[in-house]
MIFI-94294 format. One line per field, with one value per residue (C-alpha): residue number from 1; residue in three letters; x, y, z. Coordinates in Angstrom, 2 decimals, always signed. Layout:
BEGIN
n c(NUM, ...)
res c(ALA, ...)
px c(X, ...)
py c(Y, ...)
pz c(Z, ...)
This chain:
BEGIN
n c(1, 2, 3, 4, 5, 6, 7, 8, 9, 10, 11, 12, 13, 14, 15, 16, 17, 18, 19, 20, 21, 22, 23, 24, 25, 26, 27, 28, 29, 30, 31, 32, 33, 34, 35, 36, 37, 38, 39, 40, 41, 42, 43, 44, 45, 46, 47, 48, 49, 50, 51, 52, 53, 54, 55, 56, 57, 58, 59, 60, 61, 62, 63, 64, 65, 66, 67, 68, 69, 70, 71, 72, 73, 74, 75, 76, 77, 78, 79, 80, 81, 82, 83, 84, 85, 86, 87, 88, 89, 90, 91, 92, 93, 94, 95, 96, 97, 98, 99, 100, 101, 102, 103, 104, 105, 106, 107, 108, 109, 110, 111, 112, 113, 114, 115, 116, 117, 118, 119, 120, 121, 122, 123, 124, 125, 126, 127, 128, 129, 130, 131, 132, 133, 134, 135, 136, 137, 138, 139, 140, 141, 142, 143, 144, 145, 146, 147, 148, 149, 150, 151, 152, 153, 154, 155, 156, 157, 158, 159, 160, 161, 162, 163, 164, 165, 166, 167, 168, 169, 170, 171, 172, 173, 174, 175, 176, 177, 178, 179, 180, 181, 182, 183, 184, 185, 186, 187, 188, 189, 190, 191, 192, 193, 194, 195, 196, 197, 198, 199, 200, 201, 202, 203, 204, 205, 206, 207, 208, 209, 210, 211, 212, 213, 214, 215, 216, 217, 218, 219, 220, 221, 222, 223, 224, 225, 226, 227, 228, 229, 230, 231, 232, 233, 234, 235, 236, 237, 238, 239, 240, 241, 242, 243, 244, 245, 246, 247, 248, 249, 250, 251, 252, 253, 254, 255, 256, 257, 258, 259, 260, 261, 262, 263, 264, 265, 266, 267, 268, 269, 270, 271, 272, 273, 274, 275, 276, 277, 278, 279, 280, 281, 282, 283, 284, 285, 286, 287, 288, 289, 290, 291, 292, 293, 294, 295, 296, 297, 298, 299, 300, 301, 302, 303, 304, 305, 306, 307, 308, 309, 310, 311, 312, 313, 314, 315, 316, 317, 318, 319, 320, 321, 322, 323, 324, 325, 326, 327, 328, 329, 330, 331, 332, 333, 334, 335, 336, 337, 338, 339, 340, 341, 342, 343, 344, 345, 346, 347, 348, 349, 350, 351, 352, 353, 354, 355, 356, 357, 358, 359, 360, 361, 362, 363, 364, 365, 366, 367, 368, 369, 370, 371, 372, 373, 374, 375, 376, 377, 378, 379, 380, 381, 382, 383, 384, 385, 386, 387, 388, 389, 390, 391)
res c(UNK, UNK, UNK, UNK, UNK, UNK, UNK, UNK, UNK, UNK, UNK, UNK, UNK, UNK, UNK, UNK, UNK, UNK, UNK, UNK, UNK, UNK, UNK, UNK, UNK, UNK, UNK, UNK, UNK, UNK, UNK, UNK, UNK, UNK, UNK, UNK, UNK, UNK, UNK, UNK, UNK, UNK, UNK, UNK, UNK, UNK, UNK, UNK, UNK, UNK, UNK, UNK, UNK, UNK, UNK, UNK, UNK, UNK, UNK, UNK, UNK, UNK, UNK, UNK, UNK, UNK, UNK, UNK, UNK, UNK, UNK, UNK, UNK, UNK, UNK, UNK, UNK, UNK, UNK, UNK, UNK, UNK, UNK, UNK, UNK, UNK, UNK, UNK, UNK, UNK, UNK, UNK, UNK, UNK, UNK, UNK, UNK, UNK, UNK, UNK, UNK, UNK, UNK, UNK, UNK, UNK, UNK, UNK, UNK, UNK, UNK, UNK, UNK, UNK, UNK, UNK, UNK, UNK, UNK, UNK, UNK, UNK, UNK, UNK, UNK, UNK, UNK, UNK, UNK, UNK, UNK, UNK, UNK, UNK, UNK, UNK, UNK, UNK, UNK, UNK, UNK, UNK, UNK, UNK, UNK, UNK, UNK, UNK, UNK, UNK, UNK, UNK, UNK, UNK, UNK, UNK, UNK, UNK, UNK, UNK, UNK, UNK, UNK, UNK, UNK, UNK, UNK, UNK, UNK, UNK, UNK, UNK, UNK, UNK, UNK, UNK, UNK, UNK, UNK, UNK, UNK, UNK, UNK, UNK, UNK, UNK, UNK, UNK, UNK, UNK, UNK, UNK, UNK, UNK, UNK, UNK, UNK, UNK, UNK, UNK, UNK, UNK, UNK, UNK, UNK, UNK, UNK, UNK, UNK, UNK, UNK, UNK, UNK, UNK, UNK, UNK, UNK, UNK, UNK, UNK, UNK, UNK, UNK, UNK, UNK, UNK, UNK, UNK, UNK, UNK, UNK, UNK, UNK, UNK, UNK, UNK, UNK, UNK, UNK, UNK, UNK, UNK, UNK, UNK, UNK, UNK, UNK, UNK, UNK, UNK, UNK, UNK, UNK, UNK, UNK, UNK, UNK, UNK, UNK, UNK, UNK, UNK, UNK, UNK, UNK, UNK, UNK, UNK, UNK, UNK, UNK, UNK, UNK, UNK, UNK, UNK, UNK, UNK, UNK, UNK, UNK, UNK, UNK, UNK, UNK, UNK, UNK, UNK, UNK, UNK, UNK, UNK, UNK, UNK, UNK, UNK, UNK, UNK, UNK, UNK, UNK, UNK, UNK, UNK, UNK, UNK, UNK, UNK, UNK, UNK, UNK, UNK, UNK, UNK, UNK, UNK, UNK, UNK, UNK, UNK, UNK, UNK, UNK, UNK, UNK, UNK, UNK, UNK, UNK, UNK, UNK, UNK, UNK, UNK, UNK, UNK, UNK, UNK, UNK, UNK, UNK, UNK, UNK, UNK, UNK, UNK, UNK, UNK, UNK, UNK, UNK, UNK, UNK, UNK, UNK, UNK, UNK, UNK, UNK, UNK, UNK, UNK, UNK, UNK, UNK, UNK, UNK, UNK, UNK, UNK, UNK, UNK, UNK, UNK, UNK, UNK, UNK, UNK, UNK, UNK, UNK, UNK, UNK, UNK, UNK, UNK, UNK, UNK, UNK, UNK, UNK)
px c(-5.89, -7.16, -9.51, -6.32, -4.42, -6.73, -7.40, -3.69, -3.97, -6.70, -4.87, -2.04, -3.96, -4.99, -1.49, -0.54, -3.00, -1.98, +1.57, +0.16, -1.50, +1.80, +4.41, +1.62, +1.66, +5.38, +5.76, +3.37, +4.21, +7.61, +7.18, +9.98, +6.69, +5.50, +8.62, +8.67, +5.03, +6.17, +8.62, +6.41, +3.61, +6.49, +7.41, +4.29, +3.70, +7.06, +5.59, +2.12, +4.33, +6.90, +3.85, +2.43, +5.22, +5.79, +2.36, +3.65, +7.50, +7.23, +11.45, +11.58, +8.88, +11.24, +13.74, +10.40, +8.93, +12.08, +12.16, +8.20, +8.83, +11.80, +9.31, +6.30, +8.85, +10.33, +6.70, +6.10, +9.26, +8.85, +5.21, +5.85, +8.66, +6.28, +4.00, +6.54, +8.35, +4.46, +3.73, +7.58, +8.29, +12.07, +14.45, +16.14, +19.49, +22.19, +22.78, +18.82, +20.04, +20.90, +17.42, +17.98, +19.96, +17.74, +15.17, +17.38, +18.02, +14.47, +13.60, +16.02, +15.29, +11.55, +12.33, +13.11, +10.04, +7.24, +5.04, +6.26, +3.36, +1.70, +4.31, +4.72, +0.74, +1.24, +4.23, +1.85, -0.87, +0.57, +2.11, -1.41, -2.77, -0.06, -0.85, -4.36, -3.64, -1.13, -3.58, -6.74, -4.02, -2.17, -3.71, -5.45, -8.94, -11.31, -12.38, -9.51, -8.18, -10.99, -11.46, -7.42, -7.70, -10.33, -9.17, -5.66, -7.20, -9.82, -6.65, -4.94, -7.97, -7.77, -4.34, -4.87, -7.33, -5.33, -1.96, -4.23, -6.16, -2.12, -1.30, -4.14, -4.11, -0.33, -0.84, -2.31, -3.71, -6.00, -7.46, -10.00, -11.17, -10.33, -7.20, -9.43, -11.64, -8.57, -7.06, -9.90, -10.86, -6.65, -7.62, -10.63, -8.47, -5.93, -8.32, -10.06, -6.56, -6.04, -9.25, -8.37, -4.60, -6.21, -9.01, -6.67, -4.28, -7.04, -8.30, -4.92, -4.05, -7.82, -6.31, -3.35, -4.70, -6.73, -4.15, -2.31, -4.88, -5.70, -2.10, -1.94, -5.44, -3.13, -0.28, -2.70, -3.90, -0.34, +0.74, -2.20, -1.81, +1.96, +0.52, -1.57, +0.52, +3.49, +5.99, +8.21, +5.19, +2.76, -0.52, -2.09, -0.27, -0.94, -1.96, -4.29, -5.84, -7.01, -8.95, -10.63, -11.68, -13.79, -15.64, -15.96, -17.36, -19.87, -21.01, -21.07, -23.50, -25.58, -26.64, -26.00, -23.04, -20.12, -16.80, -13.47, -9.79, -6.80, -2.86, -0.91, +2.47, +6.04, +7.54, +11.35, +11.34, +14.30, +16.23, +16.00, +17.00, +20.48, +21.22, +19.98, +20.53, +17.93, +17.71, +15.92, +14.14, +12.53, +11.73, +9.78, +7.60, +6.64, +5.80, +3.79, +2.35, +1.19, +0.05, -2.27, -3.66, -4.55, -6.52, -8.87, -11.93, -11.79, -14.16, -11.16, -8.54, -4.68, -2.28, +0.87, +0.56, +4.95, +7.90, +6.82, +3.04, -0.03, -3.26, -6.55, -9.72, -12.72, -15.59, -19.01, -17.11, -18.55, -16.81, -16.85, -15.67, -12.84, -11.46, -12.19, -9.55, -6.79, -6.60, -6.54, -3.92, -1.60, -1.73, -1.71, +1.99, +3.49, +7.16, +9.20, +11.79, +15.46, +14.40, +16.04, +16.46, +14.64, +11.31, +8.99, +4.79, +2.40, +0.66, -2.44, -4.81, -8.43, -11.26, -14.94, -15.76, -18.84, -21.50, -21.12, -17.08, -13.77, -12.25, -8.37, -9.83, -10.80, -7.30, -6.29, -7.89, -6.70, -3.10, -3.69, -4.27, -1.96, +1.05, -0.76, -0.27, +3.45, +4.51, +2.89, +4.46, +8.16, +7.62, +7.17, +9.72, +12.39, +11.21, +11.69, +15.71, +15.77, +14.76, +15.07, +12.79, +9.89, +9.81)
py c(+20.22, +16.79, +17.23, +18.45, +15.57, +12.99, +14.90, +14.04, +10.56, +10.35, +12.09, +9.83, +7.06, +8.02, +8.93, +5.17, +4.13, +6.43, +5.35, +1.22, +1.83, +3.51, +0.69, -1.73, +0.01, +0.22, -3.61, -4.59, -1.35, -0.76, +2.75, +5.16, +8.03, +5.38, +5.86, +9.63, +9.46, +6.71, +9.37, +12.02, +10.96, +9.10, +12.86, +13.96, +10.98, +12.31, +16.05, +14.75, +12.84, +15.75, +18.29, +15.73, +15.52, +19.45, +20.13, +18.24, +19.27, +22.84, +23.21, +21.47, +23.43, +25.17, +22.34, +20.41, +22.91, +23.18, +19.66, +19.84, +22.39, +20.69, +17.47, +19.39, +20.78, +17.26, +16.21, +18.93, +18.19, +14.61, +14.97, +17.32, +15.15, +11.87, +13.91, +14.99, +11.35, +9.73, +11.81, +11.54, +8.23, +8.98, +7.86, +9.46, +10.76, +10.77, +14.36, +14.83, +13.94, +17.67, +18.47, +18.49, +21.82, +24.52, +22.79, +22.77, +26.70, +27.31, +25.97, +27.47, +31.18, +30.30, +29.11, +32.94, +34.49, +35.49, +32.95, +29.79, +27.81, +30.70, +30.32, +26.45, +26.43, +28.66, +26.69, +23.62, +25.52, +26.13, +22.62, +21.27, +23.38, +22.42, +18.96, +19.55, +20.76, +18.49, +15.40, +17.22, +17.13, +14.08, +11.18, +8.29, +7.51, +10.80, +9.38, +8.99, +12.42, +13.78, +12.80, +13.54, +16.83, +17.97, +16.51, +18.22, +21.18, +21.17, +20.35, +23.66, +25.62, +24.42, +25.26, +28.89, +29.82, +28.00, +30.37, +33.62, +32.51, +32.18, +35.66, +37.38, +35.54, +35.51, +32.20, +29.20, +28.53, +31.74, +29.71, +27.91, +24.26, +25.35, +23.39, +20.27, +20.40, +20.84, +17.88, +16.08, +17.34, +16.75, +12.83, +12.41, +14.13, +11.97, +8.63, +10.61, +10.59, +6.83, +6.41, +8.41, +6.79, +3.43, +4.21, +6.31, +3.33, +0.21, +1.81, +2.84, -1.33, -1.81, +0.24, -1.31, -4.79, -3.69, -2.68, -5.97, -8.47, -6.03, -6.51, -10.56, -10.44, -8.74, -10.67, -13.86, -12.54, -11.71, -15.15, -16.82, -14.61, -15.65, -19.18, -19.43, -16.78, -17.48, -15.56, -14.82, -13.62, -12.70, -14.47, -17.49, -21.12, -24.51, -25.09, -22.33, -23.68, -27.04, -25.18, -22.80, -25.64, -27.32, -24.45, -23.29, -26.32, -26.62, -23.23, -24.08, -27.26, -25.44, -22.54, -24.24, -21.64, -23.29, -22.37, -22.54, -23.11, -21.47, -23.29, -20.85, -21.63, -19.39, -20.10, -20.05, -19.78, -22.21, -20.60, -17.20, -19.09, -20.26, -17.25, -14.70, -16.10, -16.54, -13.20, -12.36, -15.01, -14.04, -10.78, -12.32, -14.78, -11.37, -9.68, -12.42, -12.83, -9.27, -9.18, -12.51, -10.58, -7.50, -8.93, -11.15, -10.08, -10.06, -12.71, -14.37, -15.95, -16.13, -19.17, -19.85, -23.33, -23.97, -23.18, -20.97, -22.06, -20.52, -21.33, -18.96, -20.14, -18.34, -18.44, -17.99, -18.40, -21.04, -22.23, -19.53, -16.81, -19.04, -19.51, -15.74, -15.02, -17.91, -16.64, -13.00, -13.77, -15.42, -13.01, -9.47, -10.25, -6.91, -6.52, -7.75, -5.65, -7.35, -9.98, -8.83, -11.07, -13.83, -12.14, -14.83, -15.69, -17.18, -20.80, -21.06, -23.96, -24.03, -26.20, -25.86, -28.10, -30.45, -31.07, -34.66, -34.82, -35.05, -31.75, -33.66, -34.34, -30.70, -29.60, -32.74, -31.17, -27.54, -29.06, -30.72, -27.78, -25.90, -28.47, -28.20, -24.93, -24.58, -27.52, -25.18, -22.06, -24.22, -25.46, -22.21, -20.66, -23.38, -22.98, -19.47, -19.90, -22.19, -19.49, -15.88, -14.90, -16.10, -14.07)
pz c(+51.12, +51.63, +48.28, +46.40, +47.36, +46.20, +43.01, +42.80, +43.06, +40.92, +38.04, +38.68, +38.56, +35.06, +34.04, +34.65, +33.11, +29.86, +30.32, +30.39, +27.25, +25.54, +27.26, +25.56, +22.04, +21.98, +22.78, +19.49, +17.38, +17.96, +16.74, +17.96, +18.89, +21.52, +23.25, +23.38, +24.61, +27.63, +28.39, +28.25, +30.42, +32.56, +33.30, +34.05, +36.40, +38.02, +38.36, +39.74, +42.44, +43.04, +43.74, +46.09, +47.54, +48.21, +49.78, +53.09, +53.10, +53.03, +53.70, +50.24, +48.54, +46.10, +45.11, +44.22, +42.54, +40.82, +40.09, +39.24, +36.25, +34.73, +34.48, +33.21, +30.49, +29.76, +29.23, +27.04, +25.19, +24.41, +23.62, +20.47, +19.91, +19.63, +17.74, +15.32, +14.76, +14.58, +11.43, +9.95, +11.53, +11.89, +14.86, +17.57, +16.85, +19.61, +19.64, +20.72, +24.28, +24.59, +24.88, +29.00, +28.76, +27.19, +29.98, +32.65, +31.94, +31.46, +34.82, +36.49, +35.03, +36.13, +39.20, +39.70, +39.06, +41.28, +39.87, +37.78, +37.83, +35.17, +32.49, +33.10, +32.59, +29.60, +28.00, +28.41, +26.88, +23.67, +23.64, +23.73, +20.90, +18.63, +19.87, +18.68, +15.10, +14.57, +15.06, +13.33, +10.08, +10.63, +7.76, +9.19, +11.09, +11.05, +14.45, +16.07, +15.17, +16.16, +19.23, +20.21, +18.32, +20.46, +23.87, +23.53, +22.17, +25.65, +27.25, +26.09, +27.00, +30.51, +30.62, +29.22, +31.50, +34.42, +33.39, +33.55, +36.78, +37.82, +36.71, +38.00, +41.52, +41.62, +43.94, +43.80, +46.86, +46.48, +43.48, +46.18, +44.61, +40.60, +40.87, +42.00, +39.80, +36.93, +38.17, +37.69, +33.98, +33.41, +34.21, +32.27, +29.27, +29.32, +29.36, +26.14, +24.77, +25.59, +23.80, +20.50, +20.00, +20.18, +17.68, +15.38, +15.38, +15.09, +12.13, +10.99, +11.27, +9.50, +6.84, +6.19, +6.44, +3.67, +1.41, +2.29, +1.27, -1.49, -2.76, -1.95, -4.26, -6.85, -6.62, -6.46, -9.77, -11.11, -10.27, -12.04, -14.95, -15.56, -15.26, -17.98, -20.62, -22.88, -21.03, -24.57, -26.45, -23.74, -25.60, -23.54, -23.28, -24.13, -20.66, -20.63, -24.00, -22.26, -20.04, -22.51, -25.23, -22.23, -21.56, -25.54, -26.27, -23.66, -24.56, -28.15, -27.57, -25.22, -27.27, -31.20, -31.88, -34.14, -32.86, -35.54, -35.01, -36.98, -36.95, -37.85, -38.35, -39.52, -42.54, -43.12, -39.37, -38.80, -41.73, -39.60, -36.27, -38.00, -39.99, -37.93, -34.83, -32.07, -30.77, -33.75, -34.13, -30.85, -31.74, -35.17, -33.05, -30.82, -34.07, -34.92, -32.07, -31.99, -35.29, -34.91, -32.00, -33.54, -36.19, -34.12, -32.44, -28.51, -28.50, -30.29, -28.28, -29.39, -27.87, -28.65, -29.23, -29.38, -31.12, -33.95, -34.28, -32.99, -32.54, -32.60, -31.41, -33.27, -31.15, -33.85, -36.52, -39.29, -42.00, -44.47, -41.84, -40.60, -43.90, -45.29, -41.71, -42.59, -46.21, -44.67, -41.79, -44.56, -46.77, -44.63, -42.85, -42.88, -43.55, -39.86, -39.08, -38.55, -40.75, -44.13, -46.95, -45.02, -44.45, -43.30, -44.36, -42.52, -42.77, -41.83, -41.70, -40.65, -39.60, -38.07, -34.90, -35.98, -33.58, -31.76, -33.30, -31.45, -30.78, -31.77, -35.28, -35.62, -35.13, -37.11, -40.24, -39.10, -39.07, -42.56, -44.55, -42.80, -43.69, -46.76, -47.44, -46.30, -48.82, -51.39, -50.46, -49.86, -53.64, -54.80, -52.96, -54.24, -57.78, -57.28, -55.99, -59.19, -61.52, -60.41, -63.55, -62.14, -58.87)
C-alpha cells in the first residue's frame, strides 16, 4: 500500500508540474485550449487526490470513487475539448457549461457496476488515442507532434491494457504492483507531454516570427518602392533619378560606355487639361507613360520627370542610337483613347553625355531640341488651323 501511495504522490507531483506549465502558457498565449487543458489536468490532479484519499477511509470508498470517476471524465472532457479549440481556435460558448450533466449521469450509471475503474480506464483509453491522431495531424513543428502523438498514443496503450487487466481481474487490488508501476509510466507521460506542447509551440512562435519579419522585409520593400515611383503613372520619380545618374555615370567612366538622355514632352497637353478636363488628362500621361516604357530596353530606365514630361535614360546608347529612338518615340504615338479631336504627339529631344562634361548641360541640350521640336510641330499645327487644305 505504502508503494501505491507514493506512486501517487509522485504522479501528482508531475500533474502540477503539467498544470504549471499550462497556467504559464495561458498567461503569455492567451489561447482559449490552455484553459481547457488547466482544467483538464486540474481534474486529474483532483482524481489523483480523491483516490488517495479513499485508500485510508474505507466508509467513504464509494462516494470517492464516485467523485474519482466524475473527475477522470471531466479530464477527459476538457482535454478533447483543448484539443479541438487548439486546432479551430474558437471560444467557449455559454451553453458548453452543460457538459457536467451527461458526466454526472455517466458516473453515476458506473458507479453501479461491478467494476468502474475498467470502463473509466477504457473511456480514457480512447480519449488518448484520439488525442494521439489529432496531434500527429494537427500543422505545426514535426517534432513537437511527434513526440505528443506518441506519448498520448503510449498513454492510451497503458490505459487499454489497464481496462482489460480490470475486466479480467474484476479488482484492483488483485493487480499486485501493475498499478505502481502505471502510476509511474502515467508521470513520466505527462512530463513527455510537457515536453512536446513546449516544442510544438516554440517552433510554432519560430514560425510565425518568420513570417513576421518576412512581411516587415516586404512592407520595408513596398514602402521604398512607393518612395522612389510616380504614384499617378507608376514609372520612377525625380527623386529616384538623382540617385540613378550618380551611379550611371560612375559606371559609364569606369568601363568607357556612353550613356544618352531623352526629354520627352506632350504636346497639346494643356489644351486637353481645359477641354477635356483633368480626368483625362490623367489617363493620357498613363498612356504615355506606358507607351515610353514599352519601347525601351530594360536596361533603359523611364522617369517621369513632372507635369507632362518624361525623361528616359539610355544606358549604351551613343549618339546615333539615341536619336534613331527620339525620332522613333515621336513618331510611333498610337491613337489615345478619350482624347478625340485633340489627339496629342510626342516631343522628344536628345543628347549624349561627353566624357569629363556636366551632366545639367547634357539635359540642357536634350531640353533644347526638344523645345525645338515642339515650336516646329506648334507652327505647323497653327498653319494647319489657318488653312484646312494643307492637312
Amino acid at each position: 500500500m505504502r508503494n501505491y501511495q507514493f506512486a501517487l504522490l509522485v504522479q501528482a507531483a508531475g500533474t502540477v508540474l503539467l498544470f504549471v506549465v499550462f497556467l504559464l502558457l495561458y498567461r503569455k498565449l492567451r489561447r482559449p485550449a490552455f484553459l481547457d487543458w488547466i482544467a483538464s489536468w486540474g481534474f486529474f490532479l483532483l482524481a489523483i487526490g480523491l483516490l488517495s484519499v479513499s485508500l485510508a477511509a474505507a466508509p467513504l470508498r464509494p462516494a470517492l470513487l464516485y467523485a474519482t470517476t466524475v473527475a477522470l471524465l471531466s479530464h477527459v472532457f476538457f482535454l478533447l475539448r483543448g484539443v479541438w479549440r487548439f486546432r479551430e481556435k474558437r471560444a467557449s460558448r455559454p451553453v458548453e457549461i452543460l457538459w457536467a450533466v451527461p458526466i454526472l449521469a455517466l458516473s453515476g450509471l458506473l458507479a453501479m457496476l461491478p467494476a468502474p475503474a475498467a470502463p473509466v480506464a477504457l473511456i480514457r483509453a480512447a480519449a488518448y488515442l484520439v488525442t494521439a491522431v489529432a496531434f500527429a495531424r494537427m500543422p505545426g513543428s514535426v517534432g513537437g507532434r511527434a513526440i505528443l502523438s506518441a506519448a498520448f498514443l503510449l498513454w492510451a496503450g497503458e490505459r487499454a491494457f489497464a481496462g482489460w487487466m480490470y475486466l479480467q481481474r474484476g479488482d484492483a487490488a488483485v493487480l499486485g504492483d501493475l498499478p505502481v508501476y502505471a502510476h509511474f509510466l502515467e508521470m513520466f507521460l505527462e512530463m513527455t507531454v510537457a515536453v512536446g506542447i513546449i516544442i510544438l509551440l516554440f517552433e510554432a512562435s519560430q514560425f510565425q516570427l518568420q513570417q513576421e519579419m518576412q512581411r516587415l522585409l516586404e512592407s520595408d520593400s513596398q514602402v521604398k518602392e512607393m518612395g522612389i515611383r510616380d504614384r499617378l503613372t507608376g514609372l520612377y520619380n525625380r527623386h529616384y533619378f538623382n540617385d540613378v545618374i550618380r551611379r550611371e555615370l560612375a559606371r559609364s567612366q569606369r568601363h568607357g560606355m556612353p550613356i544618352s538622355v531623352l526629354l520627352v514632352d506632350v504636346d497639346r497637353f494643356k489644351e486637353i487639361n481645359d477641354i477635356r478636363g483633368h480626368t483625362v488628362g490623367d489617363e493620357v500621361l498613363q498612356y504615355v507613360a506606358n507607351y515610353l516604357a514599352a519601347c525601351v530596353r530594360e536596361s533603359d530606365l523611364v522617369f517621369r520627370w513632372g507635369g507632362d514630361e518624361f525623361l528616359i535614360l539610355l544606358t549604351q546608347a551613343e549618339e546615333a542610337s539615341a536619336a534613331q529612338k527620339a525620332e522613333e518615340l515621336a513618331r510611333s504615338l498610337p491613337h489615345i483613347p478619350g482624347a478625340e479631336h485633340l489627339q496629342p504627339t510626342l516631343s522628344v529631344g536628345w543628347a549624349t553625355h561627353r566624357a569629363k562634361a556636366e551632366f545639367p548641360r547634357t539635359l540642357a541640350e536634350a531640353d533644347a531640341r526638344m523645345y525645338e521640336m515642339k515650336l516646329s510641330r506648334k507652327k505647323e499645327r497653327e498653319a494647319r488651323e489657318r488653312d484646312p487644305r494643307r492637312s
